[in-house]
C-alpha positions as CSV (number, residue, x, y, z in Angstrom):
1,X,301.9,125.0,-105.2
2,X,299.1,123.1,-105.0
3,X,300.2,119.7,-106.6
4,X,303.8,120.2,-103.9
5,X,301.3,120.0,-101.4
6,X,299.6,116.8,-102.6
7,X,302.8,114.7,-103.3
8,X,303.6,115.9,-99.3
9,X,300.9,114.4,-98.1
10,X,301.0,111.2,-100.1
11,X,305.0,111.1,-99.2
12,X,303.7,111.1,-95.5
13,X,300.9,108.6,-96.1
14,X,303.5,106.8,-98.0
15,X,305.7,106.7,-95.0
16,X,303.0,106.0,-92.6
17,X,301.9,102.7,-94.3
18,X,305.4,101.4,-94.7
19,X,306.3,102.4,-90.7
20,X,302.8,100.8,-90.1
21,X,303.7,97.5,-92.3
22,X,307.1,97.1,-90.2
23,X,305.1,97.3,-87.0
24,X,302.8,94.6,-87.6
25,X,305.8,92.5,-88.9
26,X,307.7,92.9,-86.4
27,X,305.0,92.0,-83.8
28,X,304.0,88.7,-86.1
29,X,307.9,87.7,-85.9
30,X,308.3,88.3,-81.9
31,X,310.8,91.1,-82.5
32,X,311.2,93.7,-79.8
33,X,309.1,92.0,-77.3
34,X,310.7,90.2,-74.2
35,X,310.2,86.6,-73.8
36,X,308.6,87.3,-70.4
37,X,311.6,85.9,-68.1
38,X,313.5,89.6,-67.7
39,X,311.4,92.1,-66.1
40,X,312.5,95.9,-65.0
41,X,310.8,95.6,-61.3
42,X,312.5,99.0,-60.4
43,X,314.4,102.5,-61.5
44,X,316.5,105.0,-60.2
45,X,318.3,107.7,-61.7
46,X,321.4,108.6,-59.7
47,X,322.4,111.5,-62.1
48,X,322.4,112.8,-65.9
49,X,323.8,109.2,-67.5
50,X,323.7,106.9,-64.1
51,X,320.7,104.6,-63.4
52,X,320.3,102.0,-60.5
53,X,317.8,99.0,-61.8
54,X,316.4,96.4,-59.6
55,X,316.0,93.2,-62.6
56,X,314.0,90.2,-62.4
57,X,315.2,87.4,-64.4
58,X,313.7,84.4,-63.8
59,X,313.8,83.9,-60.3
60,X,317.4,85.4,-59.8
61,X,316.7,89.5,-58.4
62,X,319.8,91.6,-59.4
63,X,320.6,95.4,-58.5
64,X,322.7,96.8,-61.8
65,X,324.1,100.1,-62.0
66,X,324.5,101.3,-65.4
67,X,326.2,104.0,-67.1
68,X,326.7,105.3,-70.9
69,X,329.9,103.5,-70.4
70,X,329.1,100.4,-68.7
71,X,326.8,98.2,-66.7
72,X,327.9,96.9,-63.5
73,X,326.2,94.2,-61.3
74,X,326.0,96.0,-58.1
75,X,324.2,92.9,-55.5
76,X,321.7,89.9,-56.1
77,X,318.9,90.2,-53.9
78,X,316.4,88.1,-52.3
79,X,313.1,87.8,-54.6
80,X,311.0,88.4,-50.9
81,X,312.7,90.9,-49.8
82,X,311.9,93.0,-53.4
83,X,308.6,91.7,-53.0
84,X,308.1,92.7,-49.6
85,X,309.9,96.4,-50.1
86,X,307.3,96.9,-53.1
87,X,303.9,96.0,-51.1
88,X,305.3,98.3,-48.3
89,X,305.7,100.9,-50.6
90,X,302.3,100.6,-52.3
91,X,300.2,99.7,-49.1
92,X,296.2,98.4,-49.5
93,X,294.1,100.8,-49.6
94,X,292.0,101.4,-46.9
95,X,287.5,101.6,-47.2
96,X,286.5,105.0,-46.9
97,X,283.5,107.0,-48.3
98,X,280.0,106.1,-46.8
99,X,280.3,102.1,-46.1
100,X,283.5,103.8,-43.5
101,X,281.3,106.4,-42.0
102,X,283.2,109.4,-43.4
103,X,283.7,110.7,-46.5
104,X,286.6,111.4,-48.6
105,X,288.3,114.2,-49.0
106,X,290.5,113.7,-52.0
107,X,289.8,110.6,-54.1
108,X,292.8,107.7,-53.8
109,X,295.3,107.5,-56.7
110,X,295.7,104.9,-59.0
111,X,298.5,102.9,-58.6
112,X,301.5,103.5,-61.4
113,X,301.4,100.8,-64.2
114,X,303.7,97.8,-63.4
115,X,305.8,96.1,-66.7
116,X,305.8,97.9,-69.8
117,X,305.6,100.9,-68.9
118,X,307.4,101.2,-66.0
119,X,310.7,103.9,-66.1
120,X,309.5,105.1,-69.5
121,X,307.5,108.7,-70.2
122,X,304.1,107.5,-70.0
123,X,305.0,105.9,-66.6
124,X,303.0,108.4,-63.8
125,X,305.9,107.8,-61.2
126,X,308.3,109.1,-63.7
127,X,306.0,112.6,-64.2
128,X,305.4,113.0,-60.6
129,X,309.0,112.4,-59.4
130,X,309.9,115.0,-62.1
131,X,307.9,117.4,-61.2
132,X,308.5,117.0,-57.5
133,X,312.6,117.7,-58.3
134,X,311.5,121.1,-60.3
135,X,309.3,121.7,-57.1
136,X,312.6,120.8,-55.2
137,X,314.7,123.4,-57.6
138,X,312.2,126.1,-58.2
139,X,311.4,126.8,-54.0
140,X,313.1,130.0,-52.9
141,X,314.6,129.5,-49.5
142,X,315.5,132.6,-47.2
């Protein structure tokens, strides 16, 4: 009993290291990384397989709609306009606390994190929008 529980662990360790090796070589040889000139500016899940993603390549903004079946270029946008949308969304914050003359009641939130991260499960937007929609569905109306 003991000895199966030995060659487990070193079949994991095992397993680890070579998962660990691909990694790394996979990061030395520039594989699954983006070059930098396509970048996921914006998200939107319509329904269970539809999305809506705003996509900056280069300097070219494009709104595709993708499905399991297909992706479809929807409009091609002006690069201001996105930026513009996407300040007005996130606006400044303004100085409060002390140097304001009043104090805060609930500390600002941090921004969501822009690039990588964006759309995927460690993205905060992604948590909060989910949980708002299970807010949405859970509320019991009379």
């Amino acid at each position: 009993m003991t000895w199966m529980i030995i060659r487990l662990f070193l079949s994991l360790a095992l397993i680890g290291g070579v998962l660990w090796f691909a990694a790394r070589l996979a990061k030395k040889k520039g594989l699954g990384q983006g070059n930098g000139v396509i970048q996921v500016v914006a998200r939107q899940r319509l329904g269970r397989a539809s999305t809506v993603n705003v996509v900056r390549v280069a300097d070219v903004v494009l709104v595709i709609g993708a499905t399991e079946e297909q992706v479809t270029l929807l409009a091609e946008v002006d690069g201001e306009a996105v930026d513009a949308a996407l300040a007005e969304r996130s606006p400044a914050r303004k100085p409060t606390g002390e140097a304001a003359g009043e104090i805060p009641a609930v500390p600002a939130a941090r921004p969501a994190p822009d690039g990588v991260l964006a759309g995927s499960v460690l993205d905060r937007n992604s948590w909060g929008t989910l949980v708002d929609e299970l807010r949405e569905r859970t509320v019991r109306r009379s």
